[in-house]
N, C-alpha and C positions, 0 to 999 in steps of 0.2 A: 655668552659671547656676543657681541653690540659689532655694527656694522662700522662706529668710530673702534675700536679695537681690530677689526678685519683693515679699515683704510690707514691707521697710524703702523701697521703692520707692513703693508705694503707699499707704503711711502717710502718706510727705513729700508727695505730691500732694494729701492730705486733709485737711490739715493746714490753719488757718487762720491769717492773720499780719496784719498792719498794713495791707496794702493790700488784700488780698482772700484767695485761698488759693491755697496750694500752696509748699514752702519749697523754693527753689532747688535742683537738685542735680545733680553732675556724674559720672555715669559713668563709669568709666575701666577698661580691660581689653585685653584682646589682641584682636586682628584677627580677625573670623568668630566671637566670642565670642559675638554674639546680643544686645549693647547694643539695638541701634536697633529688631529687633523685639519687644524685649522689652516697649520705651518705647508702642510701634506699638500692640503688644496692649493697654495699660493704657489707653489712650485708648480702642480697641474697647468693651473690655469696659465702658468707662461711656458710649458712646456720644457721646464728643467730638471736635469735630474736630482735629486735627495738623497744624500747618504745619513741614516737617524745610527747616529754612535752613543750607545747606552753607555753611558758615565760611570755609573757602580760594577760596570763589567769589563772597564778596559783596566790598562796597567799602563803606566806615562811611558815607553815604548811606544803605545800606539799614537802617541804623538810626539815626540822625541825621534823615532826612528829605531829600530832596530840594528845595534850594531854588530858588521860581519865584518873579521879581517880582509884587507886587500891590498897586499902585499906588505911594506911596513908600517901602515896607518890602520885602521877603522873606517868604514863607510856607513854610517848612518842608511838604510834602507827604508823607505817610506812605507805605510801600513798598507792595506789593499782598501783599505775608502779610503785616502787621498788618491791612489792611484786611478781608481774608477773617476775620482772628479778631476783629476790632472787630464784622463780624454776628452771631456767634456770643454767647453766653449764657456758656459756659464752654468752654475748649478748651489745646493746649498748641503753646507755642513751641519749637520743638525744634532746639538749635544742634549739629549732629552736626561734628565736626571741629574742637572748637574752639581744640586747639593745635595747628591749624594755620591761625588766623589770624594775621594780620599785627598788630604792637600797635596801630596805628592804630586797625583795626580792633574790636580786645579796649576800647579806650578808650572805641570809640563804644558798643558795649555795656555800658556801666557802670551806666547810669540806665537803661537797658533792664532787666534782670534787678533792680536794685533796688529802681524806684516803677512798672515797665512803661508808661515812657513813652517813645514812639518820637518823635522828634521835637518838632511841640509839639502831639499827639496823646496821650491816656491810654489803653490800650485797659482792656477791660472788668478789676473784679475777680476773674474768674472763670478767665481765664488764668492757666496754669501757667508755669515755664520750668523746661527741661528739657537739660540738655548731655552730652554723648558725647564720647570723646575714647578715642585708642588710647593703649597706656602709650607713656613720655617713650623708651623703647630701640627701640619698634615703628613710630613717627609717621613718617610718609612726609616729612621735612622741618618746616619749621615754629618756634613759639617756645615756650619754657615761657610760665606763665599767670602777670603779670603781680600782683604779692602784691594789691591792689584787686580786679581779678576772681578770684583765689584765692580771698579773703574773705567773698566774697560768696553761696561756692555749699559746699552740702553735697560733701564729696569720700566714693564710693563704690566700693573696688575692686566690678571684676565678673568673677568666674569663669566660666569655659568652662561648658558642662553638663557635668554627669555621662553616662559612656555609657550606662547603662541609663534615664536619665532622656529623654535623646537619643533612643533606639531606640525609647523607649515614643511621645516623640510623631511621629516617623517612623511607626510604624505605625498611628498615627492613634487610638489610646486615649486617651479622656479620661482625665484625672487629675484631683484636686479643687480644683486651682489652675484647671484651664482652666475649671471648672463655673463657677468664681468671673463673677457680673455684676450688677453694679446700677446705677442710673442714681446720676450723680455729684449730683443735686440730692438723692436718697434717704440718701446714705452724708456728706453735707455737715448734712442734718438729724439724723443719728444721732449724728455727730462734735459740732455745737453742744449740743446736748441736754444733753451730760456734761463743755462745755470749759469750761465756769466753774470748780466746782473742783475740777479736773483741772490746769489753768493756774495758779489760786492756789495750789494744791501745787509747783506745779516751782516757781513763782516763790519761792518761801518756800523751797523746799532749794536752789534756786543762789544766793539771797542769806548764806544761815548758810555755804555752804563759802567763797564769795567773801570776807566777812568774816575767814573762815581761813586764808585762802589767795589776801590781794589783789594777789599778784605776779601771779597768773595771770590776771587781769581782762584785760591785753593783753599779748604776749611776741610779736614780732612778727621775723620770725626777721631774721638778714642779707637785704639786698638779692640779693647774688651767691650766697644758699643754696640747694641746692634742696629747702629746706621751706619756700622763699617762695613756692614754687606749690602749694601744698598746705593742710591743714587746720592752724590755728592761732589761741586764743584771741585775741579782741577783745571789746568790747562787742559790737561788729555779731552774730558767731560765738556768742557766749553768749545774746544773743535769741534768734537761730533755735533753738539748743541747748535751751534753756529750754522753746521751744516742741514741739521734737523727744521730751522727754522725757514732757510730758504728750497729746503725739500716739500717743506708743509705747503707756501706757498703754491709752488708749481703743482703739486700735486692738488692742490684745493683742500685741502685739509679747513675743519669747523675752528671758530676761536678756542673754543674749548679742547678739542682733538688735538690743535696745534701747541695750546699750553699744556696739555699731557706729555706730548713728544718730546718737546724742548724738557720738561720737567723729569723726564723719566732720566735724563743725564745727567743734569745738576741737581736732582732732589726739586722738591716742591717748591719750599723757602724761597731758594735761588730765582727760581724760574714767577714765582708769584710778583717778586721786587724789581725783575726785568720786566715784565709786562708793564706792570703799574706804569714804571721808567720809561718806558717807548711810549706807553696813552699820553702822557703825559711832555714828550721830547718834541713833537710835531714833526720829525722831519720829513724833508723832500728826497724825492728818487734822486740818485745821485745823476744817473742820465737825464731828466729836467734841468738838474744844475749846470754840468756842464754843457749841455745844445743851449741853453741860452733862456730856455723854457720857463723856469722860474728865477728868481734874485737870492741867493742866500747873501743874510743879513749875518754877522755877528754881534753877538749880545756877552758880553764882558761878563754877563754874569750867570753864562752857561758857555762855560767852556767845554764841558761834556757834549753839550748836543755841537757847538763849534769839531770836537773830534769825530765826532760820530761821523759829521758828513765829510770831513778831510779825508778819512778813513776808505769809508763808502766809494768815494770818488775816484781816489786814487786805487780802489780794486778793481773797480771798475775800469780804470784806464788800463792799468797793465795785463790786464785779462783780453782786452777788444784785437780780434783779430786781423779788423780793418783798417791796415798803415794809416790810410786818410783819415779818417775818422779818430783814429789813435792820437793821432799828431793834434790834431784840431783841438782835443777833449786836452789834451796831456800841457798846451795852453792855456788854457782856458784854465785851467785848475791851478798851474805858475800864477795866473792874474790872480786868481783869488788867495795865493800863500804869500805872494809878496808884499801885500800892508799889512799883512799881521806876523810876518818874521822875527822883526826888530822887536816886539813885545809878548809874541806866544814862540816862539823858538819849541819850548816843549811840547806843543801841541800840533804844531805844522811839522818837524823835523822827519817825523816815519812817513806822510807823504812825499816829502821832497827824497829821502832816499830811495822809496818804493820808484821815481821818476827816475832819479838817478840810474839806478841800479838796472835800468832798463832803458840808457841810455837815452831818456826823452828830453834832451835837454835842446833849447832854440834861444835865440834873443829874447824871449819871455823869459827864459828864465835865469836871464844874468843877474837881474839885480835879486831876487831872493837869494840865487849861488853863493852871491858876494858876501849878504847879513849872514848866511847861515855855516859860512866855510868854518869859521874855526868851529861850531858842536859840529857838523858835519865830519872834520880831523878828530876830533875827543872821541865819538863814537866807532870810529874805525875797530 
């Protein structure tokens, strides 16, 4: 167990996503490796509660729901660990063994780990979810992970500890991972504080390489592969990824740590040819661009990095809470889509809707309106 393994762990718990926080992820390592209390301690130290739901012991009821007549329908009943983290504020789901559930089983889970709905219960968005699992040579029986719940969840080898890192906490020495504590509502205000554009940046560089590289938007392996249990681009994989990368970010995550995190969603490949792509894209903070701070130039023979920052800019605008500043920025980006309308149409088109669509429009931005109304009407 490595201190980049404890931080990429607790990045993806802090992380916030479409239904509340925390981006799925699945552990995976040898037997007595120190998975479960590694997961154990991260809950401690922000003071949440854990429900560990052993996998090979449940029956897909226990996520499904339980159904009891009432009156002339069925009610789905939620199991008593959703119910204990339904009082809870914030807390994590912990599926330890999860290949070695049964697929019925991994099926009923599906909508559990993706909107955390048990049943026809939603528990709170403050639940995490959290999986464990011994590697596919070590598993005491059981199935590979079925390419759906594959997809769904961050894949993170987990290494043994090191001995001397072992021995130190045997003999009871703190080290400055274990000082580590803060309350998860404190580190969740720290994270918002800086996700606007932090988020508008990943979004703006996964859309300039995806433009370059839109084979890998989904690659979805063989059914009978075994990279269908594992990490591999989708839309789905590229969200969380997206979001993994501007979590790394704020959370200070190492180069290395950060290309694990983004890699453990898209597979390695993936995440190796986006790196390279961004070393190589140079771009600028989208908030430089629009305060006026730097000049973005376009170069006709990087239309990708030309989306990237179109991208960027405009998540950045429609995320800014500050009217004034909104307005300012949401011009200022009209200036820059309007000489390249008439000849990039497909690459400026999702910034000027994204404005649209949030009603940012001013005298800046009449004459882009005007080049871009009829693909603006097509795309309706």
């Amino acid at each position: 167990m490595t201190l980049d393994n404890r931080a990429i762990l607790r990045a993806a718990v802090n992380t916030p996503t479409q239904h509340g926080w925390g981006l799925p992820m699945l552990i995976e390592g040898k037997p007595g490796s120190g998975k479960t209390s590694a997961v154990e301690a991260e809950a401690d130290r922000m003071g949440m509660p854990i429900e560990t739901i052993i996998a090979s012991l449940r029956e897909p009821q226990d996520f499904n729901g339980f159904p009891v007549p009432s009156g002339d329908s069925i009610k789905l009943i939620p199991p008593e660990w959703a119910k204990r983290l339904a009082n809870a504020e914030r807390g994590i789901a912990f599926f330890d063994e999860l290949n070695t559930a049964a697929p019925s089983v991994q099926a009923a889970l599906l909508r559990v780990v993706l909107s955390g709905v048990v049943g026809g219960f939603k528990l709170p968005g403050g639940i995490r979810f959290i999986a464990a699992q011994n590697s596919v040579e070590d598993a005491a029986g059981g199935w590979d992970l079925a390419p759906p719940m594959a997809n769904r969840f961050g894949h993170l080898e987990w290494d043994a500890p090191r001995v001397d890192d072992w021995v130190t906490w045997l003999m009871g020495v703190d080290t400055d991972d274990d000082k580590f504590e803060c309350s998860a509502a404190d580190i969740e205000g720290g994270v918002m504080a800086k996700w606007g554009g932090e988020f508008a940046k990943a979004k703006g560089q996964v859309a300039g390489f995806l433009r370059r590289r839109p084979e890998l938007m989904l690659q979805m392996p063989n059914s009978n592969s075994p990279d269908a249990s594992k990490a591999w681009p989708s839309p789905r994989s590229w969200e969380n990824a997206t979001r993994a990368i501007a979590s790394a970010n704020i959370h200070g995550l190492s180069e290395e740590s950060t290309d694990v995190f983004v890699g453990s969603f898209i597979g390695n490949g993936a995440a190796i040819e986006y790196q390279s792509w961004l070393n190589k894209a140079d771009l600028p903070d989208p908030a430089d661009v629009l305060d006026g701070k730097v000049s973005f130039q376009h170069d006709d023979f990087r239309l990708d990095r030309t989306a990237a920052v179109l991208s960027g800019c405009a998540a950045l605008v429609v995320s800014c809470d500050d009217k004034k500043l909104q307005k300012s920025r949401a011009d200022k980006l009209w200036s820059i889509l309007t000489p390249l309308c008439t000849e990039y149409a497909d690459i400026t088109i999702h910034a000027a809707q994204a404005l649209v669509k949030k009603r940012l429009v001013s005298a800046a931005s009449r004459k882009a309106l005007a080049t871009l109304q009829p693909v603006l009407q097509v795309s309706r």
